[in-house]
N, C-alpha and C positions, 0 to 999 in steps of 0.2 A: 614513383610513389616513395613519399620518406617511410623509410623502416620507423619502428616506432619502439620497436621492443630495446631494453637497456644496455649496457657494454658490461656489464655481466652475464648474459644472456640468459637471464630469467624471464620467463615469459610471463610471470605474476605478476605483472604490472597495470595499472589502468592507465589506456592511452590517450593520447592528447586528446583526440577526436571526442572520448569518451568523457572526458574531465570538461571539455568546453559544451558540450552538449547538455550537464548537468548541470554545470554554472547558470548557463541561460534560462533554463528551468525553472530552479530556485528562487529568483525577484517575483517569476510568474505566481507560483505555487503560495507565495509569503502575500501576494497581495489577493489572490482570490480568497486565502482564509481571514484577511483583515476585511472583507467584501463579507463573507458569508457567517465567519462569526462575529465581530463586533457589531457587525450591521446587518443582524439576522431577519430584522424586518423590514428592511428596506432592500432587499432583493431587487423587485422590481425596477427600480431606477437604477441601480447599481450593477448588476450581474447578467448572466447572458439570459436568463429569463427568471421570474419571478416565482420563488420556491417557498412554497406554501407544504407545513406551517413552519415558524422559525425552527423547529425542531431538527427536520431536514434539511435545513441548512449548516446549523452547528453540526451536523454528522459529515459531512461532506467538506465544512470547513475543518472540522479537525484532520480527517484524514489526509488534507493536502497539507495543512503544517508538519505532520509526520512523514510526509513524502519531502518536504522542503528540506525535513534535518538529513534524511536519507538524502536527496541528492547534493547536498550539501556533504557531507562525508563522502560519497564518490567523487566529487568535484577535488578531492584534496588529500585524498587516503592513498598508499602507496602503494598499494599492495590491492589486485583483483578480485581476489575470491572473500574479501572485507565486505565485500558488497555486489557480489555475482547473484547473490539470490535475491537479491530484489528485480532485476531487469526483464526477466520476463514473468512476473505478475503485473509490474507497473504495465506491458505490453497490453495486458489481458484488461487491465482497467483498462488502458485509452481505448480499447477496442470495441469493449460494450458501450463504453459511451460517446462513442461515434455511430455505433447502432441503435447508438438511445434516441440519437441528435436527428439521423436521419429518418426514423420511425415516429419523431414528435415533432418536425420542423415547425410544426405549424405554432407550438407551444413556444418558442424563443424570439429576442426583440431584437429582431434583424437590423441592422444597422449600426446597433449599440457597440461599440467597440469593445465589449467583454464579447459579445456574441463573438464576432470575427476573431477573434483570440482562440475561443472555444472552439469553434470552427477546426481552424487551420491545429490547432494543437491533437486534438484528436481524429481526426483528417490524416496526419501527416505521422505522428508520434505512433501508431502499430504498426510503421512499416521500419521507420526510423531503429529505434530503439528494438528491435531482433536483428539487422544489422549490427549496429555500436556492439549489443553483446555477444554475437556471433565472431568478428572480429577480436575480442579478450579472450572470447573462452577458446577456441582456434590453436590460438597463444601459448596456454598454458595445456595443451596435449601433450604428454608424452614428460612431463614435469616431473622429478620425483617427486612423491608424499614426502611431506616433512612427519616430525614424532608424533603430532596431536593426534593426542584421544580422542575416538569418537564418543560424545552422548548416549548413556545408557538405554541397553536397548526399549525398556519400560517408557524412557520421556521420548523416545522417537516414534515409538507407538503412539503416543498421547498427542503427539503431536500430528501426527499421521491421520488421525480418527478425529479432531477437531480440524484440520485443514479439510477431510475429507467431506464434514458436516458441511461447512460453509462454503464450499464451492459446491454440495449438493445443493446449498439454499439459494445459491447465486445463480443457478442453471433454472431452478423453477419462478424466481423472481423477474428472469430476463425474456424467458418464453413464457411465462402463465401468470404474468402480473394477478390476476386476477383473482386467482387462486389464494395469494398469498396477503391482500390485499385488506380482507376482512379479520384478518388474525395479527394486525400487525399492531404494533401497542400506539401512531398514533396515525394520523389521515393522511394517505397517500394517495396519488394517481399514478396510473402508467408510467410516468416518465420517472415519476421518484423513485416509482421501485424499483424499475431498471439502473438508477442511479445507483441505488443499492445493491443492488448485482454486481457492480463494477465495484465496489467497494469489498463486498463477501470474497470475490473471485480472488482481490489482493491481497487479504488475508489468509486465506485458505491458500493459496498457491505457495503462500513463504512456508506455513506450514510443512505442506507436503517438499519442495525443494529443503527446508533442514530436515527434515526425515528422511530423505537421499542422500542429500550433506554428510549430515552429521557433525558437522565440525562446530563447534563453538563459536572457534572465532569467523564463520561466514555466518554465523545465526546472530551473534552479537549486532549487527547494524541495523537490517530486517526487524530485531526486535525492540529495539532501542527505539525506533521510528513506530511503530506500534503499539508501545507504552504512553508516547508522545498523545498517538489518535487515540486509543480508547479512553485514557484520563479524560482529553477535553469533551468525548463525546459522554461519558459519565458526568461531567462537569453541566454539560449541555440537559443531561437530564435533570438537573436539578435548577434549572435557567429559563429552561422552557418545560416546566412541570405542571402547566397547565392547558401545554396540547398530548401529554400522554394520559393515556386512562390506566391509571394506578391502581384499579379494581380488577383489573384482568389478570390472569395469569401468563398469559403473553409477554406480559412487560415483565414477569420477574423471571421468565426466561430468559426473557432478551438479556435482563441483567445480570444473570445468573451466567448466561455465556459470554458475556466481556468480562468477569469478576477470575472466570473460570480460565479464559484466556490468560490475565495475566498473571493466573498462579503458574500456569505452567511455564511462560517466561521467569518468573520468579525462583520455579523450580528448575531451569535451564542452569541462570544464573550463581544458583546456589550452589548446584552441582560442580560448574568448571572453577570457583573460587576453590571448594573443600579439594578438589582431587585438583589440585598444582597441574591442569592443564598445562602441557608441553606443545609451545609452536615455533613459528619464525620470530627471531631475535626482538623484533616490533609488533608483535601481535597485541590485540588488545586483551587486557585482563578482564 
């Protein structure tokens, strides 16, 4: 087996395996959001099954363009722990939605070559990808810390307690669809709010992994890609603002917790700019 780790012997590096596995992702990720947002009402003929209403398709589409810039900066960043906290919540989505897929088969157009894509991606991607990162993180056991400050303990609370919300909503959404299905600001089935599970689970899980972290610069990329998704899915609400019901209070929840989310990336950001964050020579600012 080729060694993979550098002639420095820093084991913070991201390896081949790992850099080519996110490349190949990326074309993937970049054309299901050109599938699901640009052509939010043509699902049907286009996608692995036909996602009613266009609403939940701009939400699903944007989260994979923010997964496309994320694995696009693993694909190319030099440095491991840039981008270690995203790898196993992306885990935890493909996972639910391989239990979504095989819990609604009946719901997807078999044959379609988005299906078989769909398929085989989450099929294969929750066993794949804790490998890749099992392998990096392995790597960098026994590393020293460099200088970086960690994140004050008040936004790792914050962040700790909103990651903790949204994988509680992702857990009720994945087993009691049903439950949640009547409060939701617009018209879901089974299958979408389990989509939505997979979605909650990946934000909620970066959360909680930077409130372990701590470190800035492993939060910086996770959130960067996260800025990415709630914009286009805030964008999305106002695209498709006549499958949401805008007289509920549901929906200004819902807004109220993506608005609220990116105060606290907001408030991340502002933090490590004011206090001269100290890392490795190439860290990001």
């Amino acid at each position: 087996m080729v060694n993979e780790s550098t002639s420095d012997g820093s084991g913070d590096r991201v390896f081949l395996t790992t850099r080519v596995l996110s490349a190949l992702i990326v074309p993937i990720l970049v054309a299901a959001f050109m599938m699901l947002y640009l052509f939010s009402g043509d699902t049907g003929r286009l996608f692995a099954w036909p996602v009613k209403p266009p609403m939940s398709a701009l939400m699903l589409g944007g989260t994979y363009l923010g997964g496309a810039y994320f694995f696009t900066i693993a694909a190319t960043t030099r440095r491991w722990h840039y981008v270690s906290l995203g790898f196993l919540p992306v885990t935890a989505f493909a996972a639910i939605l391989g239990i979504a897929t095989i819990l609604h088969w009946d719901r997807f157009t078999h044959g379609h070559i988005s299906f078989e894509l769909w398929a085989f991606l989450y099929f294969t991607l929750p066993f794949v990808i804790p490998v890749v990162w099992y392998r990096n993180w392995r790597a960098t056991q026994g590393l020293k810390e460099t200088d970086e400050r960690k994140l004050p303990r008040v936004l790792r609370v914050a962040t700790a307690v909103l990651g903790g919300v949204l994988v509680a909503a992702s857990i009720v959404l994945l087993l009691f669809p049903d439950v949640m299905i009547p409060f939701w600001p617009w018209a879901l089935t089974a299958l979408t709010a389990r989509v939505l599970a997979a979605m909650f689970a990946l934000s909620g899980l970066v959360g909680l992994g930077v409130t372990v972290d701590g470190r800035w610069s492993a939060a910086r990329t996770p959130f960067q890609a996260q800025i990415i998704s709630i914009a286009l899915i805030l964008l999305g609400l106002v695209i498709a603002r006549g499958d949401v019901a805008w007289s509920r209070w549901e929906t200004w929840l819902f807004v109220a917790g993506l608005l609220l989310e990116l105060a606290v990336i907001g408030w991340a950001a502002a933090w490590a700019r004011g206090s001269s964050v100290v890392g490795p020579p190439d860290a990001p600012a």
